[in-house]
Structures are given as C-alpha cells and as structure tokens.
C-alpha positions as CSV (number, residue, x, y, z in Angstrom):
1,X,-4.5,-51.2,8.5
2,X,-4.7,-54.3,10.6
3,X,-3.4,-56.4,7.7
4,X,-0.2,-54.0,7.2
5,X,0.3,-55.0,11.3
6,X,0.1,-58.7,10.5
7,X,2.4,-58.4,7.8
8,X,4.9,-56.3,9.8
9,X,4.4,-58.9,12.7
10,X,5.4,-61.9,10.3
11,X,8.5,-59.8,9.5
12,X,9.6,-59.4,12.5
13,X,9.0,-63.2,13.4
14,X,11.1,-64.6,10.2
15,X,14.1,-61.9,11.3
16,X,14.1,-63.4,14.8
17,X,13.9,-66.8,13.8
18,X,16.5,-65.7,11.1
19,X,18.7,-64.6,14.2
20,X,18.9,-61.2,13.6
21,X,19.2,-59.1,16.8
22,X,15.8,-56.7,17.2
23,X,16.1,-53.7,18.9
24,X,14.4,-53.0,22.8
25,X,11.0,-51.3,21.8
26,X,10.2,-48.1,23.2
27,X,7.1,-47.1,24.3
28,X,5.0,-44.4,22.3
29,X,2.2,-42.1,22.9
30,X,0.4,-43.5,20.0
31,X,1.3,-46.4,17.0
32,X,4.0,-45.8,15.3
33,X,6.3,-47.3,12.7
34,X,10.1,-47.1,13.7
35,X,12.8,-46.3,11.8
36,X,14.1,-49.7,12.0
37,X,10.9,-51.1,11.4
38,X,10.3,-49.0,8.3
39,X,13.4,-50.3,6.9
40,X,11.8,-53.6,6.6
41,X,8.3,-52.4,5.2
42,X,7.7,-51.8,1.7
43,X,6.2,-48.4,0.4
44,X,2.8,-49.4,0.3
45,X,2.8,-50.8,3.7
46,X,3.4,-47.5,5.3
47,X,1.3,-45.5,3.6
48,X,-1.7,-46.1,5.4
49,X,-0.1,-45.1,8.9
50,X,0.9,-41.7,7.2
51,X,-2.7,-41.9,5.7
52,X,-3.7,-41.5,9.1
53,X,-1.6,-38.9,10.8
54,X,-3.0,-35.5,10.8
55,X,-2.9,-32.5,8.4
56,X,-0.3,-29.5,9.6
57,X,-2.2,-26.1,9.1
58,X,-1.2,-24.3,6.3
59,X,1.2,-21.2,6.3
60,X,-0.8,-17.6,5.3
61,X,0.3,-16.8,2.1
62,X,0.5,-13.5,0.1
63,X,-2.4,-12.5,-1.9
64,X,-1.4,-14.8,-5.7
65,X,0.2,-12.6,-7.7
66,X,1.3,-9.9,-5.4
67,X,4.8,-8.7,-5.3
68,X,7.0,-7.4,-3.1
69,X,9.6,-4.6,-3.8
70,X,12.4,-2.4,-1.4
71,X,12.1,1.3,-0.9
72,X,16.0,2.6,-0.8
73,X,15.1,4.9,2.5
74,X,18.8,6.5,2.1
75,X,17.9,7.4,-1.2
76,X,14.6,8.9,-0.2
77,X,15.7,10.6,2.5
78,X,18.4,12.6,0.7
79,X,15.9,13.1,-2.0
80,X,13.8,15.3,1.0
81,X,10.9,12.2,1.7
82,X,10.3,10.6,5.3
83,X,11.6,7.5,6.1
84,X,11.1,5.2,9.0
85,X,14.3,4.8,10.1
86,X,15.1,8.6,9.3
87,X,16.2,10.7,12.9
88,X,13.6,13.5,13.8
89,X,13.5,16.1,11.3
90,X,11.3,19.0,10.6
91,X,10.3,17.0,7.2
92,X,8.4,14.7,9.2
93,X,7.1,17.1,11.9
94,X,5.3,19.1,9.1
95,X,3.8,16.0,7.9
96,X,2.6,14.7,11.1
97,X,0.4,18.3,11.6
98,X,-0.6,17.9,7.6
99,X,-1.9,14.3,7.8
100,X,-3.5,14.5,11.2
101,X,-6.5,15.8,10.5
102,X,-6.5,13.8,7.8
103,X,-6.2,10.3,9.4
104,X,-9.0,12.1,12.2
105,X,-11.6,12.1,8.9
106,X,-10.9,9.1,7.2
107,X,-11.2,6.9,10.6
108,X,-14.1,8.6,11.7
109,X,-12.7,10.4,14.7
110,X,-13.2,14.0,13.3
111,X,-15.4,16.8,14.3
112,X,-18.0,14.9,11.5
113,X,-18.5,11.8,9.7
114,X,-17.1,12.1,6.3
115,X,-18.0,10.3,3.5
116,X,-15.6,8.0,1.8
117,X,-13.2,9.8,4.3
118,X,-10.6,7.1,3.3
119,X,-10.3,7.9,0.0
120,X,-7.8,11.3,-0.3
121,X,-6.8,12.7,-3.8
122,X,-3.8,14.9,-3.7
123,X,-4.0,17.8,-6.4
124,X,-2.7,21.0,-7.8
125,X,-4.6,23.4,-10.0
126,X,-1.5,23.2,-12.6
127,X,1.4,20.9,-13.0
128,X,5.1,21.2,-11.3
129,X,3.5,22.1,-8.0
130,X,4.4,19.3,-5.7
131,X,1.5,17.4,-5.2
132,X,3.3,13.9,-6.1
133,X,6.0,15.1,-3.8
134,X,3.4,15.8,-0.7
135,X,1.2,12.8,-1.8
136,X,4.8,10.4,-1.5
137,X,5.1,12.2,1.9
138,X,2.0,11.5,3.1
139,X,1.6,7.9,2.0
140,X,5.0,7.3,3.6
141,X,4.2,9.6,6.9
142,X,1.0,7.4,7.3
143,X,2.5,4.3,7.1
144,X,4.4,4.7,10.2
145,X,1.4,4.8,12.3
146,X,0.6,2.1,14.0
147,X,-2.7,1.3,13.4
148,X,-3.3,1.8,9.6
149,X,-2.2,0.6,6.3
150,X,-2.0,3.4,3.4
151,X,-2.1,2.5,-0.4
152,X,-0.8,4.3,-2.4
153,X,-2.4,4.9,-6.1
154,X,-0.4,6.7,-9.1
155,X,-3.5,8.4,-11.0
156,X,-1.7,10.7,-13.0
157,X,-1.8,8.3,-15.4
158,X,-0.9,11.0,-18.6
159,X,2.6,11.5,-16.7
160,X,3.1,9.1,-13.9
161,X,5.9,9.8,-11.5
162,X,5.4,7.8,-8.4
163,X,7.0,4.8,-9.7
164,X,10.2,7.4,-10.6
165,X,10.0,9.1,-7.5
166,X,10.2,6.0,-5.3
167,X,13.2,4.6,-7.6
168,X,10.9,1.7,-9.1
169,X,10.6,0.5,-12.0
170,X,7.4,0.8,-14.4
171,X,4.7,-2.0,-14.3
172,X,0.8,-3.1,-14.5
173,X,-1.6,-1.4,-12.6
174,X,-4.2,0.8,-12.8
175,X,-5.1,1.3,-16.3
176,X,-5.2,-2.2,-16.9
177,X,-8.0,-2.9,-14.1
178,X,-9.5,-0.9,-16.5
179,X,-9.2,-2.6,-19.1
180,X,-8.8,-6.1,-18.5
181,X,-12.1,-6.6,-16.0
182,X,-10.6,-10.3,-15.1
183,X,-7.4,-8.8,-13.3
184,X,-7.5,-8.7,-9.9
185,X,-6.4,-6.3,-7.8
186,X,-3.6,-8.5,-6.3
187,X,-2.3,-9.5,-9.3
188,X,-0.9,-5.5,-9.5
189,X,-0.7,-4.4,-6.2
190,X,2.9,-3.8,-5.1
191,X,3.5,-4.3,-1.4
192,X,6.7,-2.9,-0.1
193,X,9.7,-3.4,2.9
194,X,6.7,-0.5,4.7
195,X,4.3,-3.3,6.4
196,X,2.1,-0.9,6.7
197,X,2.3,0.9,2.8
198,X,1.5,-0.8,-0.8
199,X,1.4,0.4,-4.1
200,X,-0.5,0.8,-7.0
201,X,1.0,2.0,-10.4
202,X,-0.4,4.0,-13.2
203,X,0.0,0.9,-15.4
204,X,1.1,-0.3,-18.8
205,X,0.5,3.1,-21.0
206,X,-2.3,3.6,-23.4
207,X,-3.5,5.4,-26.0
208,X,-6.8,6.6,-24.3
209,X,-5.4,7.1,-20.3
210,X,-7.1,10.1,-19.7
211,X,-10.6,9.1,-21.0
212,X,-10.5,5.3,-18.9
213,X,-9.5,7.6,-16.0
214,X,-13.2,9.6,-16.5
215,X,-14.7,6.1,-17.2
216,X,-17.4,4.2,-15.6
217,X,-15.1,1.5,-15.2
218,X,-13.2,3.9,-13.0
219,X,-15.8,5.1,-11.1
220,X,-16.6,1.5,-10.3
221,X,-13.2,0.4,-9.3
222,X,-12.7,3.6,-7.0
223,X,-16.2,2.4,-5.5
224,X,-15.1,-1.1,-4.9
225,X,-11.5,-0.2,-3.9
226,X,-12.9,2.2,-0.6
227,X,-15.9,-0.3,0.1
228,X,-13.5,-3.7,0.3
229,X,-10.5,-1.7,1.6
230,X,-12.5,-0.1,4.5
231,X,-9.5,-0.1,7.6
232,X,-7.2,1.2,4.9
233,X,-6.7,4.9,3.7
234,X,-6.2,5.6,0.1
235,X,-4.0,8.4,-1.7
236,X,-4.8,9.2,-4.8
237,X,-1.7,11.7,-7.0
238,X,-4.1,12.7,-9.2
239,X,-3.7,15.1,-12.5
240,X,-4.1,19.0,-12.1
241,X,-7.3,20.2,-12.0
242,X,-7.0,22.5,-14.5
243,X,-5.5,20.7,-16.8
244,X,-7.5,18.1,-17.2
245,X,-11.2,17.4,-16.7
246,X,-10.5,13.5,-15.6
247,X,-9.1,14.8,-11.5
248,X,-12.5,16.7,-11.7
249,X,-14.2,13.3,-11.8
250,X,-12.2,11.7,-10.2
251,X,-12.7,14.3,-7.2
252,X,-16.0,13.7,-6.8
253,X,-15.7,10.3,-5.3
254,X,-13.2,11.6,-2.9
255,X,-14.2,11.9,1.1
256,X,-11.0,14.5,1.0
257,X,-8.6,16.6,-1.2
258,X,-5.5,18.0,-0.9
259,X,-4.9,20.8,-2.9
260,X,-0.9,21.6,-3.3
261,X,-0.6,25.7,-4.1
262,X,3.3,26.8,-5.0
263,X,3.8,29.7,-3.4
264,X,5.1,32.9,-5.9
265,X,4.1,31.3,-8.5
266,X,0.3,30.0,-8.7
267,X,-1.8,32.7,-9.3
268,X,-4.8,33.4,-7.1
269,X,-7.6,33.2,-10.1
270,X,-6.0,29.7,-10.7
271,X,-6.6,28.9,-7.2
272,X,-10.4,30.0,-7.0
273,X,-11.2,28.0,-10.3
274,X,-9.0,24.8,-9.3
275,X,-11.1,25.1,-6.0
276,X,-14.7,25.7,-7.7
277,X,-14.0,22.8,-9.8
278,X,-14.2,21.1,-5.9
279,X,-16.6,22.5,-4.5
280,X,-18.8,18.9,-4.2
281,X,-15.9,17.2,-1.9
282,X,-16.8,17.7,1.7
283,X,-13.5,17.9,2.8
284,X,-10.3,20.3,1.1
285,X,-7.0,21.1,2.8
286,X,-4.6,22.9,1.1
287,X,-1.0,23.0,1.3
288,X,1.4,26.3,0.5
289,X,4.4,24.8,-0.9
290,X,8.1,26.6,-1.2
291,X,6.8,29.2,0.9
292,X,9.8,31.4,2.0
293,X,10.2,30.9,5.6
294,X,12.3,33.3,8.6
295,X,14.0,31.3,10.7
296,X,11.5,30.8,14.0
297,X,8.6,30.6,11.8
298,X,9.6,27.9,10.4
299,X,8.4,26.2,13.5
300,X,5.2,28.3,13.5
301,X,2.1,28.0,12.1
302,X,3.4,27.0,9.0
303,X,5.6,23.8,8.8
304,X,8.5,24.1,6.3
305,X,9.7,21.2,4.1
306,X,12.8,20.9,2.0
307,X,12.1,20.2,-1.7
308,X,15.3,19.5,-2.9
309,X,15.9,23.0,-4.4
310,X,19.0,24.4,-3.5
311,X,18.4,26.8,-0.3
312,X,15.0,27.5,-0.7
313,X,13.4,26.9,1.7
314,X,9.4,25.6,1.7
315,X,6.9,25.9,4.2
316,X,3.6,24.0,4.1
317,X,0.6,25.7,5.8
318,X,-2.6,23.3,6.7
319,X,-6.0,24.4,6.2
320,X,-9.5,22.6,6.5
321,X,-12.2,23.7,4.6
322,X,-15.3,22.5,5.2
C-alpha cells in the first residue's frame, strides 16, 4: 500500500514540475483516491485501496430455484373464490367462521393441543363435491391473516385441478420429490403475488401417482414438510376417500380433516364409511356444500357460498368433531 502512495506522490511531483495546474485538496474522513487522482493511476495501483474498503452486506435472496407466479384476483373472484382486494362479501364471511377453528388447532390456541395441527387435508367421500373449491378458499382465506403463511399442496395427483383452478399453468412438484430424492423443495415451490400463500403442484404426471402418493417416500416428505415448516399451515386437496385408498393414508398423518359433503346428493352410508375410514385423525370438520338456503338463514348458522352454479345457492355449515 505504501509503495502505491509513493508512486502516486512521484506523479503528482512530475505533473507540477510539468506545470500542470493540481486541483485544491479536500479533506476526507478517511484515504482516499480522487477522481482526478485516479485518472493518473494505473489499474493495479488502485486496487489495493479498493482491496481495502469494506464488503456491503448482501441483499436476502429467494430460496434458488423458487418461482414466482400472479393470481388474476378478478378472475378468481368472478369465478366465486376470496380475494384480498375483493369488497366484503358473504364468500369470505363463511370462510372466516370455517377456517377459524381451524387456524385455533393448528397454532395451538384451541381447546387442546393437536397433533400435526398444521397439516389440514381437505376431502370428500366421492369426487365432484367441492373440496378443491373449499380447499382454494381456505388457502386463500388464510393467507390474508396477518400472522401466518399457508401452502398450498395439490394431492390429488390422479386428477389435479389446483393448478386449473387458479389459472396456472402445469409444472414440477410433488410427485417428483418423490421421485427424484435430490430435489429440493424450493426448487418446486411456487410462491405467489399472496405474501403470505405458496404453492405446491401435483407435478410432472406418472404412470404410478396413486401408489407414490401411499409411499414411504410420502409419508416421509409429509413428516419433514410439517416438522421444517412449523409457523406455517399446510392444505392438503386430497383424493376422495372412497375412491381411493391413498387419501386414507394420507389422512393419517393429518392433525385435521375437512370433509366436503354435497348436499342432495351424497348419500348418508357414503358419509359414515368416508368418515370411518377417519376415524384415527383427532380433528374432522365437515362442510355441507350447495345446501339450499332461505334468505335470513343464509346468515345463520350455516354460511352460504356461491359455487358458480347458476342460482343455486350453497350454504356451508362447520362442525368439529372430536
């Protein structure tokens, strides 16, 4: 450093002598090369003055390989789903009542402590229910809170929709974490324009879906997922319970269930058998969907939500089982 000095100083002394007019010097909190200065010093003579100065901190930067991709909220919200910047409606008043006790057992402010109360598979005992349109809800309702983050996990992976619903496109995601045990989770995990809401897709299709969905490798990733992602809550849109046996394993590593009933159309011995298959889950709330509702009732007990089929009219009623 001090020989850089010396030969700067020498410069400066054969400019002068030269008769070249030097600029006043100005007096610095610490040494400094000029701009005028630097002019007359070659490359290798400043580099050990910025040698010297000190590193700037980083920026915090996204998890490698995550991606980030735009909810249309005008498009979901015609479509019947609750949006943040959606007015007050009676879509998201029903929700708020459905996911509060909810949010009570997977933070560990209900009447209990519930195991793996973060984790939350939404269900039906057969398909065309609603449960991927009350498990969209609910991901998006719990995102607007303020103090959590929600993923949201397509596990229907037979027939996916999640990706559909939300208007995004197909992509990597869960079924190959369980195939490819070198992929990491951020390498799939969608975040979206929701701070508080990320997604995680069914994943590239294969030919044995349903049996890597009843997989050890499954059982393990569910495990890791609610142990490393503690302060977040998980939704699982898992397949019908009585269509497949893979929801029933799947169910048994849940802290809560949601069980989506259509109303006139789901027959009760459907509804005890989907609910037997259950029985090990500590926690099972069921919502009546397309319920017919009259008028003030709407706003009773029951919470009515539009489905997006012509003027019926659906009504959601909330019920803890213990």
């Amino acid at each position: 450093m001090s020989n850089s000095i010396e030969k700067a100083a020498q410069r400066l002394e054969q400019l002068r002598q030269a008769g070249a007019q030097m600029p006043t010097a100005v007096a610095q909190p610490s040494p400094a090369v000029s701009v005028n200065e630097a002019q007359t010093l070659a490359p290798s003579e400043i580099a050990p003055a910025v040698a010297d100065a000190p590193a700037r901190p980083r920026p915090a930067s996204a998890p490698v390989g995550s991606k980030v991709v735009q909810l249309d909220f005008d498009r979901l919200t015609s479509s019947g789903f609750v949006t943040p910047n959606a007015p007050r409606s009676m879509v998201a008043d029903q929700f708020r009542v459905i996911k509060r006790p909810l949010i009570d057992n997977a933070t560990g402010k209900g009447a209990s402590v519930v195991q793996n109360g973060n984790l939350i598979m939404v269900t039906s005992s057969m398909p065309g229910e609603g449960k991927s349109f009350t498990a969209v809800n609910l991901a998006l309702s719990m995102a607007m809170e303020m103090d959590y983050t929600v993923m949201l996990v397509d596990a229907d992976v037979a027939r996916p929709s999640i990706m559909k619903v939300l208007g995004l496109p197909p992509g990597p995601g869960l079924l190959d974490l369980l195939v490819d045990d070198k992929l990491e989770m951020s390498q799939v995990l969608l975040r979206t324009n929701i701070d508080n809401l990320t997604l995680l897709p069914s994943g590239s299709p294969h030919a044995r879906a349903t049996e890597l969905l009843a997989s050890a490798a499954m059982t393990d990733l569910v495990d890791d997922m609610g142990k490393r992602y503690s302060d977040r809550i998980i939704i699982f849109d898992s397949p019908p319970l009585l269509l497949t046996t893979e929801s029933r394993v799947l169910a048994t590593h849940m802290g809560q269930i949601v069980m989506v009933v259509q109303a006139e159309k789901t027959l009760q011995s459907q509804v005890k058998h989907a609910l037997s298959t259950i029985e090990s889950c500590p926690v099972k709330l069921m919502v009546l969907n397309q319920a017919r509702s009259t008028g003030q009732d709407a706003y009773g007990y029951g919470y009515g939500y539009g489905y997006g089929y012509g003027q019926r009219e659906s009504l959601a009623e909330a019920e803890v089982q213990s």
